[in-house]
C-alpha positions in Angstrom: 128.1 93.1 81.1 125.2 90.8 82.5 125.4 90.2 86.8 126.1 86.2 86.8 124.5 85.3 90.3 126.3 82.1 91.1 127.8 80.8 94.1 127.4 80.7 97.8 126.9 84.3 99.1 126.2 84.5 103.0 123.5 86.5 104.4 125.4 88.9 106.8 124.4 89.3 109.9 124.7 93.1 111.5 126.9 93.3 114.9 126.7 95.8 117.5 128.5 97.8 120.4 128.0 97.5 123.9 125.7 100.8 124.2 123.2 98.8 121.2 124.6 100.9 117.7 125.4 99.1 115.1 128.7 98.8 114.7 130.0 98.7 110.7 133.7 98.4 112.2 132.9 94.6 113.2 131.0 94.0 110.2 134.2 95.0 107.8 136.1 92.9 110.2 133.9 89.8 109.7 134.1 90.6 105.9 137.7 90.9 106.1 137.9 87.1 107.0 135.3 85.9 104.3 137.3 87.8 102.0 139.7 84.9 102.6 137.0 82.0 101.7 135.4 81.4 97.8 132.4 82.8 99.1 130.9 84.6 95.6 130.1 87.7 97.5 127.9 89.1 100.2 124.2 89.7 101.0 124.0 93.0 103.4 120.6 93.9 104.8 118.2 90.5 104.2 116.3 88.8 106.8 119.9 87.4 109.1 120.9 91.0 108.5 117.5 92.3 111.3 117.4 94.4 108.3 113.2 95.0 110.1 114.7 96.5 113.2 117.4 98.6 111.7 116.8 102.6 111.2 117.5 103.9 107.9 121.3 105.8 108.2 122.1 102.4 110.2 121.1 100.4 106.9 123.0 103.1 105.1 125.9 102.9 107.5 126.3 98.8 106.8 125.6 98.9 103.5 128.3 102.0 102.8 130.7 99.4 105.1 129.9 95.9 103.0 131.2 98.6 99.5 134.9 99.3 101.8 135.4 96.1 103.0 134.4 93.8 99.8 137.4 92.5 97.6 137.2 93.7 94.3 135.4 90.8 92.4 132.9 89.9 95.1 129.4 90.6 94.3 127.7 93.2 96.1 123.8 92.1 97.2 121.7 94.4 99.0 118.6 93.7 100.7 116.4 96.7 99.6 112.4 95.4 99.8 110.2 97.4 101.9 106.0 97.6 102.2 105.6 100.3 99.6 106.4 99.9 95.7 107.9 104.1 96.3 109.8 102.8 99.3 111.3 99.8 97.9 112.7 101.8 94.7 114.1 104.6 96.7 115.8 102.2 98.7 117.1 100.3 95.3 118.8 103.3 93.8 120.2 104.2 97.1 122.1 100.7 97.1 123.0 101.1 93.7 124.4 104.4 94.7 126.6 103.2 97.0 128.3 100.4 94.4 125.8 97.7 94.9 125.5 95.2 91.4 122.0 93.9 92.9 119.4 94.3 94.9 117.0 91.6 96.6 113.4 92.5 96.8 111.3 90.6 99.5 107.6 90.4 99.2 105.1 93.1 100.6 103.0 91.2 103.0 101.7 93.8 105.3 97.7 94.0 103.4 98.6 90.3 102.7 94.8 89.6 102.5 94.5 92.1 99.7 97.4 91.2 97.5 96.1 88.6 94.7 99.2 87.5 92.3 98.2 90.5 90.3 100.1 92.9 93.6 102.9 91.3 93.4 103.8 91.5 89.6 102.8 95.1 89.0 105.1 95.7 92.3 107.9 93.7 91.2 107.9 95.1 87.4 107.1 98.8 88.9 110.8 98.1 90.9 112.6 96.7 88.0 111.5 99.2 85.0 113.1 102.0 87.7 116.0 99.9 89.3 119.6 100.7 87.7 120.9 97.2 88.6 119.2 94.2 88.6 116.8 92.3 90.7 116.8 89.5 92.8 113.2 88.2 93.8 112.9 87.2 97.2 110.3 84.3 98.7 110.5 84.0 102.3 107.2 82.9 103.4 108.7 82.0 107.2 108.7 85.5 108.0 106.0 87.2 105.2 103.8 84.4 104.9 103.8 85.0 101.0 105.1 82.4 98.9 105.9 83.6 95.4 104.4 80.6 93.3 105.7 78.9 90.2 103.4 81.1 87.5 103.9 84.4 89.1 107.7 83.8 89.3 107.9 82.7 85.4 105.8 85.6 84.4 107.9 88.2 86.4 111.2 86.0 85.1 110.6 87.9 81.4 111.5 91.1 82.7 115.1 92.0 81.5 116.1 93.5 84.5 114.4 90.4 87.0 117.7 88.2 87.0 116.5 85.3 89.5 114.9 84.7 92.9 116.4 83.7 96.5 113.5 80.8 97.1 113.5 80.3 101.1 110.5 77.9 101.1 113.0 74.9 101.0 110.3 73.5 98.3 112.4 71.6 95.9 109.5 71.2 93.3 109.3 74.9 92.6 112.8 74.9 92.0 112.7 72.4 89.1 109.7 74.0 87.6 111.4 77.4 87.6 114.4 76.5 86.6 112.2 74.4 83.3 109.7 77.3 82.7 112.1 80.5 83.2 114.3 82.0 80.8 117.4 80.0 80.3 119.9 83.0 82.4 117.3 83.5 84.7 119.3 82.2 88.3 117.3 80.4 91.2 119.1 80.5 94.3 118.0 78.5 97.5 118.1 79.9 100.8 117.8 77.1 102.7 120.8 75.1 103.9 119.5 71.9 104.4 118.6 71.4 100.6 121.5 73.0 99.3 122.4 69.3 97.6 119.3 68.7 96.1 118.3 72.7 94.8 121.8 72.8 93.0 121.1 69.5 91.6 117.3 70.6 90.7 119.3 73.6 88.8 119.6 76.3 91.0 123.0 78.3 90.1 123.9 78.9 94.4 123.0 80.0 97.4 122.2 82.6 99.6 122.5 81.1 103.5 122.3 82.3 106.8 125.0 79.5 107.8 127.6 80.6 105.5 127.9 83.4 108.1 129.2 81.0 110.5 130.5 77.8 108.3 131.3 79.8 105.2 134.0 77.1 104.1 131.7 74.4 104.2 128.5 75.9 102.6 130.8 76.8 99.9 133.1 73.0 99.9 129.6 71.6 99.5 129.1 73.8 96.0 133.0 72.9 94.6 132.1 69.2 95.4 129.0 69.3 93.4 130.4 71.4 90.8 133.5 68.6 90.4 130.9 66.2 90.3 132.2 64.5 93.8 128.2 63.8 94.4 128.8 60.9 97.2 130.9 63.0 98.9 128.8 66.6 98.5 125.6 63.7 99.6 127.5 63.1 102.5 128.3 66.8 103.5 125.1 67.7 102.6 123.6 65.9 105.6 126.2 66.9 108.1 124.8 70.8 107.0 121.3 69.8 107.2 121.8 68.8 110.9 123.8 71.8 111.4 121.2 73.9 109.6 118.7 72.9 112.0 120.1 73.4 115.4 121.9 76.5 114.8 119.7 78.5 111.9 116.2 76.6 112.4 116.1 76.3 116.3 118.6 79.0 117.4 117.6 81.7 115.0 119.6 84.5 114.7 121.0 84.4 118.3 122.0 81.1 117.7 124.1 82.0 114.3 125.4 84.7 116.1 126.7 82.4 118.5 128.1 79.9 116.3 129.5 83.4 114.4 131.0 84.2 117.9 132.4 80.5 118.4 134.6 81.1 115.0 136.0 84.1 116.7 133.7 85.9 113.7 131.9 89.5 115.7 128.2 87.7 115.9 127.1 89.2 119.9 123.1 89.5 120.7 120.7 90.2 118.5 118.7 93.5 118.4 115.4 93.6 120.6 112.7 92.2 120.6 115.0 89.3 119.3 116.1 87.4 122.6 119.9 86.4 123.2 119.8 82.6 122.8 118.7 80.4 125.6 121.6 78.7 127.5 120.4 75.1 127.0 120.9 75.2 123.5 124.7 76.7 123.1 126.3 73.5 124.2 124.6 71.6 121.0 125.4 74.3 118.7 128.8 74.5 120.4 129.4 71.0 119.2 128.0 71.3 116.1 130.2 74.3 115.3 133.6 72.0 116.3 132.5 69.4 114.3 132.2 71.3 111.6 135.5 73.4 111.6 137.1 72.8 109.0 140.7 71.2 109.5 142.8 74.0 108.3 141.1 75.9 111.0 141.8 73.5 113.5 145.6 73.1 113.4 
């Protein structure tokens, strides 16, 4: 049966202890509240995730945590893209391994002067031909500094086993050309927040968002509004995320989702070194932000 990528997933973030481990006890804890929201499932290991600063048996440790917590009926994302085409497909089965129904592949950018378009579709169909579930392509020039353009996506789009992309450029153009161009079940996700409104009404099927780890209900209110066809009132929400977006994903990072994470009583804590705890000038805006946002039921 085909994967139907749809929906709001978050992008998890990874907890620790005291001592610095991770700590996959919190992170089924934090999953075990979600389970409670329409979030469509969960992202483990992507960019919020430090996925970069996390040792192998840790990734394995989270991502065999994310398969015990998960409600039956959430769809399991891992983040599996690594430097190497061998690397990225070992990593792949090993997800699907451990129960995962797809895997998102990031961009190589390390040689990023010698990668012509050419690199990245040989890499990405070199993945899929091997992969045992399906693949989620994955533009995130903010950290990579690659941006997967309209012609390379279409091309790779024909591959049976390429089911979408997670575009993080917050470039609503290439949205609508992809979504006119692919193949009609090929599923454009945004991962940017503060265009959530205007991807899904470009045709993107979801999202996957760093902010739906600490505002899960409202990332995923804004989709059921759209869906209903409420537009004023998704228009209207959609701003109130944009702002939020900004302080507490754009400007505070992922110490400052953490925070917010740890302001919903969610297990968020520091991030991993050489990410810096976030700067106490900038918790008391996100700490407003946060309890303007809570949504009511959470405030009786």
């Amino acid at each position: 049966m085909p994967v139907d990528v749809t929906g709001i997933f978050p992008a998890l973030t990874t907890p620790y202890n005291q001592d610095g481990s991770v700590a996959p006890d919190r992170f089924k804890t934090n999953l075990s509240r979600y389970n409670r929201t329409g979030l469509a499932g969960y992202v483990v290991l992507g960019s919020t995730g430090e996925s970069v600063l996390l040792s192998s048996a840790e990734g394995d440790a989270l991502l065999a945590a994310g398969k015990e917590a998960a409600d039956v009926g959430k769809l399991l994302i891992a983040g599996t893209g690594a430097e190497s085409t061998a690397e990225t497909i070992a990593k792949t089965k090993r997800a699907a391994s451990l129960g995962y129904h797809v895997a998102l592949v990031k961009t190589p950018y390390y040689y990023k002067p010698a990668y012509p378009a050419e690199v990245y579709l040989r890499h990405y169909c070199s993945v899929a031909d091997q992969s045992p579930i399906p693949i989620l392509l994955y533009s995130v020039p903010v950290f990579t500094g690659i941006t997967l353009e309209t012609p390379e996506v279409v091309e790779l789009a024909q591959h049976p086993n390429i089911i979408g992309i997670k575009d993080s450029s917050g470039v609503i153009q290439r949205i609508v050309e992809v979504v006119a161009k692919a193949p009609a079940g090929f599923r454009v996700l945004t991962g940017s927040a503060a265009v959530l409104y205007p991807a899904l009404a470009s045709g993107a099927k979801g999202a996957i968002l760093a902010l739906a780890s600490a505002l899960p209900e409202r990332c995923v209110e804004l989709f059921e509004l759209f869906q209903q066809g409420r537009r004023e009132e998704a228009k209207e929400l959609q701003q109130r995320l944009a702002c939020a977006s900004k302080a507490i994903v754009s400007e505070g990072s992922i110490a400052g989702l953490k925070y917010a994470m740890d302001l919903r009583g969610y297990h968020g804590g520091l991030p991993r070194l050489p990410l810096l705890p976030l700067a106490d000038e900038k918790k008391q805006a996100i700490a407003e932000i946060v309890s303007q946002m809570e949504p009511a039921a959470a405030r009786v």
